[in-house]
Structures are given as structure tokens and as C-alpha cells.
C-alpha positions as CSV (number, residue, x, y, z in Angstrom):
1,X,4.4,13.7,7.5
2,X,3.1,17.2,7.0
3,X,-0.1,18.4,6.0
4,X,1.0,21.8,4.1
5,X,-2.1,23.9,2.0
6,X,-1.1,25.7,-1.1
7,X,-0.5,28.9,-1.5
8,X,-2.5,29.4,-5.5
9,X,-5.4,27.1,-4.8
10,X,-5.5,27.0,-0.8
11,X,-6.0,23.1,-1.2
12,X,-4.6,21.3,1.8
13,X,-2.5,17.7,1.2
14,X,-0.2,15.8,3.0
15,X,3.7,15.5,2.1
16,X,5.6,12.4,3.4
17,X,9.3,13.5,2.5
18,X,10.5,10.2,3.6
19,X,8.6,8.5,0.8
20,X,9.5,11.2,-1.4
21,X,13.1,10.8,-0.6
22,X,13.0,7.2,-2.2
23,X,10.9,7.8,-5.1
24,X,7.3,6.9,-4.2
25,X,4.6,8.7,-6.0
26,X,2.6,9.4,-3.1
27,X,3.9,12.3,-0.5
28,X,5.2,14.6,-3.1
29,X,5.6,18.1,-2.5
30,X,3.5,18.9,-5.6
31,X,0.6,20.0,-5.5
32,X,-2.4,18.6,-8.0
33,X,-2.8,22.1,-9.7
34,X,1.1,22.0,-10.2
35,X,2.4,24.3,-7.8
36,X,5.4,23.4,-5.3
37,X,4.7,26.3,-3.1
38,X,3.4,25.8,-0.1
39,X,2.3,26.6,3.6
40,X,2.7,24.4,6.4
41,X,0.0,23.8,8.7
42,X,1.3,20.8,11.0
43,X,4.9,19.7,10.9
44,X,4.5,16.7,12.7
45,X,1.2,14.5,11.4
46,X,1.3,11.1,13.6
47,X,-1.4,8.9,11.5
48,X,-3.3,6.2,13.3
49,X,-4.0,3.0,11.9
50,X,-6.8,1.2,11.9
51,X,-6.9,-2.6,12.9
52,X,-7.2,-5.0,10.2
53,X,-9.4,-7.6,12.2
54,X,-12.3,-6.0,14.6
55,X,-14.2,-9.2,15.1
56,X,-13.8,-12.7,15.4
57,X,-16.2,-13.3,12.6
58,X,-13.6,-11.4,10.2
59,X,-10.9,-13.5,11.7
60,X,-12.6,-16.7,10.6
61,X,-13.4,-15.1,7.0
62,X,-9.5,-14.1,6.4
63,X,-8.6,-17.5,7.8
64,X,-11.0,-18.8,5.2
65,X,-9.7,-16.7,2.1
66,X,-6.3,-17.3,3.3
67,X,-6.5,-21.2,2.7
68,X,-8.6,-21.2,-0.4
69,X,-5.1,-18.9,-1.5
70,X,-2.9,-21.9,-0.4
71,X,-4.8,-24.4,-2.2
72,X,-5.1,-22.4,-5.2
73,X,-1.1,-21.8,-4.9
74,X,-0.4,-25.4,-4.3
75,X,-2.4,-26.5,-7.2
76,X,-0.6,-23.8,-9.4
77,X,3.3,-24.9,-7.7
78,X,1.7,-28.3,-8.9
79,X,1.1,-27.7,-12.3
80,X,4.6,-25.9,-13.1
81,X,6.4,-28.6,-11.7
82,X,4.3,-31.4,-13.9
83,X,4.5,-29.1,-17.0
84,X,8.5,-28.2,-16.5
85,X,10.5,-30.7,-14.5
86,X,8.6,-34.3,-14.4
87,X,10.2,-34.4,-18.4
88,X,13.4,-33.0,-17.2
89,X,13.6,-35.9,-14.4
90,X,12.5,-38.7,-17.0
């Protein structure tokens, strides 16, 4: 990544060429007030991420979310399969 600041409205942004390369709308060399030319600041932007879970209590919530999703998924898997193949295997 680079963080580059444009040269009409000074604004500083970040350009991610490999996303650009493969078409994502995020990381392009444009700026939001239209230009394409630019200044770069950093050549060589390593971005830290942040850990999903900090605590155990947020572990036990996701856990928690995570099978209320596979219930609700199984129920749904159930449905399709009564609605669409149970009068297909009669």
C-alpha cells in the first residue's frame, strides 16, 4: 500500500495497486475530487490488524451467535429439502 496526498486538494489516501490490479473499488489511484495526480508520501504502508477476539467473554458471545447461525441454517437446509425433494422421492 501507499499513502500518496494529491496534488489539487492536498488530501491524503491510501492506494493499494494490488487490489486495483484486480478490479476492487477500494485502493484506486483516484482521488475523491477526481484527480489521478498525485504525491507519494510512504511507498511501503505495512497495516496492522487488529484481533477479532480480545476477551474470553467475546469468545463465548461469537460461539453463541455462531450456533444460533447453524440452527437457523439447518432449519432453512430443512425446509428446501421438505419443500423440493421429499415430492421428488415419493
Amino acid at each position: 500500500m501507499k499513502l500518496v496526498r494529491c496534488n489539487k486538494c492536498k488530501d491524503e489516501y491510501y492506494i493499494c495497486e494490488e487490489l486495483d490490479k484486480i478490479g476492487f473499488p477500494i485502493g484506486g489511484e483516484q482521488c475523491e475530487c477526481g484527480k489521478t495526480d498525485y504525491t507519494v508520501i510512504d511507498n511501503n504502508i505495512q497495516v496492522k490488524y487488529n484481533t477479532y477476539v480480545k476477551k474470553a467473554d467475546d469468545m463465548e458471545t461469537i460461539t453463541e451467535d455462531m450456533r444460533h447461525t447453524m440452527a437457523m441454517l439447518k432449519d432453512e437446509i430443512l425446509e428446501l429439502v421438505k419443500t423440493y425433494l421429499d415430492p421428488w422421492l415419493k
